[in-house]
N, C-alpha and C positions, 0 to 999 in steps of 0.2 A: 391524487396523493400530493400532499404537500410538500415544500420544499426541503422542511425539517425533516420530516421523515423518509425522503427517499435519501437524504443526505444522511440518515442515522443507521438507513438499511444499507447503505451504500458502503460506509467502514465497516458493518458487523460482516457483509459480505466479505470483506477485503481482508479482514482480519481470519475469518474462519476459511479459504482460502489458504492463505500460508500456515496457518495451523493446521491444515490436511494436508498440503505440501512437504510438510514437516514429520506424519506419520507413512504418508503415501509415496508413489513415483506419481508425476503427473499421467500416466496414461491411465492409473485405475478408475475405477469405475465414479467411486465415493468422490476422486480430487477431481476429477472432471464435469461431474456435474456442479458442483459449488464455482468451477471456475469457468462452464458455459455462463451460468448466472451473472457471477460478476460480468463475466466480459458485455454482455447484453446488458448490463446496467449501464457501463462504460460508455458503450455505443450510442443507447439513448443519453443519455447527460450529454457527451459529447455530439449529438445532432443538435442540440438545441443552445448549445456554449461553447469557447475557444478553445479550454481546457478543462481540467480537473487539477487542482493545487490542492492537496493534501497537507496540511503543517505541523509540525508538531509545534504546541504552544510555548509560554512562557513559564506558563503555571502546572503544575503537576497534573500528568495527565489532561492535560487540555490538547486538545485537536478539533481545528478548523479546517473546514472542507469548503473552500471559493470563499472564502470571507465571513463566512457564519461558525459559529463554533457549535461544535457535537458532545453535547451533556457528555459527561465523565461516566455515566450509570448507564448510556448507551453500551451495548454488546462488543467487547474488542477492542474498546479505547484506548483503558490503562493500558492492554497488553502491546494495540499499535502503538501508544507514545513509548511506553517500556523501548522497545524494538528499534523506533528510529532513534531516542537516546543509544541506544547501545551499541548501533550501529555510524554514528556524529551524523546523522542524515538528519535536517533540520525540516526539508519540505523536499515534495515528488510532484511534477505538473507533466499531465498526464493532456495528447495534443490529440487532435483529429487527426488521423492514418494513422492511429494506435491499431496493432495488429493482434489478433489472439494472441500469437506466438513471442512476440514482444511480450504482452502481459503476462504470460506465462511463464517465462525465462526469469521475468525481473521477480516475481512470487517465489518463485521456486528459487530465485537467490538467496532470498531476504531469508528464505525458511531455512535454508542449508547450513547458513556460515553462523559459525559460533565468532561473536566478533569481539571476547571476551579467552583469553588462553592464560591462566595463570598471573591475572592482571595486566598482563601486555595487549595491548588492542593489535592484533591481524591483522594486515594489508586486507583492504579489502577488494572483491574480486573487481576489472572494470564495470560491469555494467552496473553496480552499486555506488561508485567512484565515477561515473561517468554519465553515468543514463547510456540510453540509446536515442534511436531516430525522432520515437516519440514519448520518450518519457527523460523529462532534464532532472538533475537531483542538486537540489537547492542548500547551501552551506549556508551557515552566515557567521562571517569572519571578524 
């Protein structure tokens, strides 16, 4: 499989992912299996690279995944670039000793907060505002 296309699978995964997270609890059956996937995508990409840098682009709906950018008509784009706009999350770089449970926490954040209340933008929670051990969340100021 080529680079393009595990990197095209790789956000529809991510994308559909907090869109289950977003109907489900992560322990059911439906969000767990879309987020074993992911995570075993994660893993491998990460065996064979430092990170995983997610970005949200410059251009509507543009997102680059390590330096390449992921066609707009890919699965989940509009709605990830939607998502990190609406959230001011500009990129996610995602490290070796990313942990299911880490990836898990951080989807199931993104999926939960409404980061939009009456036009007032929400505090958002740390691990969005923050990252964790192995996911840094990239602003650009």
């Amino acid at each position: 499989m080529d680079t393009k296309h595990q990197h095209k699978e790789l956000i529809k995964s991510f994308f559909l992912a907090f869109k289950r997270l977003s109907l489900y609890a992560a322990q059911h059956p439906l969000a767990q299996e879309i987020l074993r996937s992911l995570f075993r995508m994660f893993e491998a990409t990460l065996s064979e690279t430092d990170g995983i840098l997610i970005v949200a682009g410059a251009g509507t709906n543009e997102i680059f995944l390590n330096e390449m950018i992921v066609e707009a008509d890919a699965l989940g784009v509009p709605e990830l670039y939607e998502k990190l706009k609406a959230l001011g999350i500009d990129g996610m770089n995602f490290t070796k000793g990313l942990t299911y449970e880490e990836l898990v926490d951080f989807i199931n954040t993104m999926a939960r907060i409404a980061a939009m209340d009456a036009g007032k933008k929400k505090i958002l929670p740390p691990l969005l505002k923050d990252g964790s051990d192995h996911i840094k969340i990239k602003k650009i100021h």
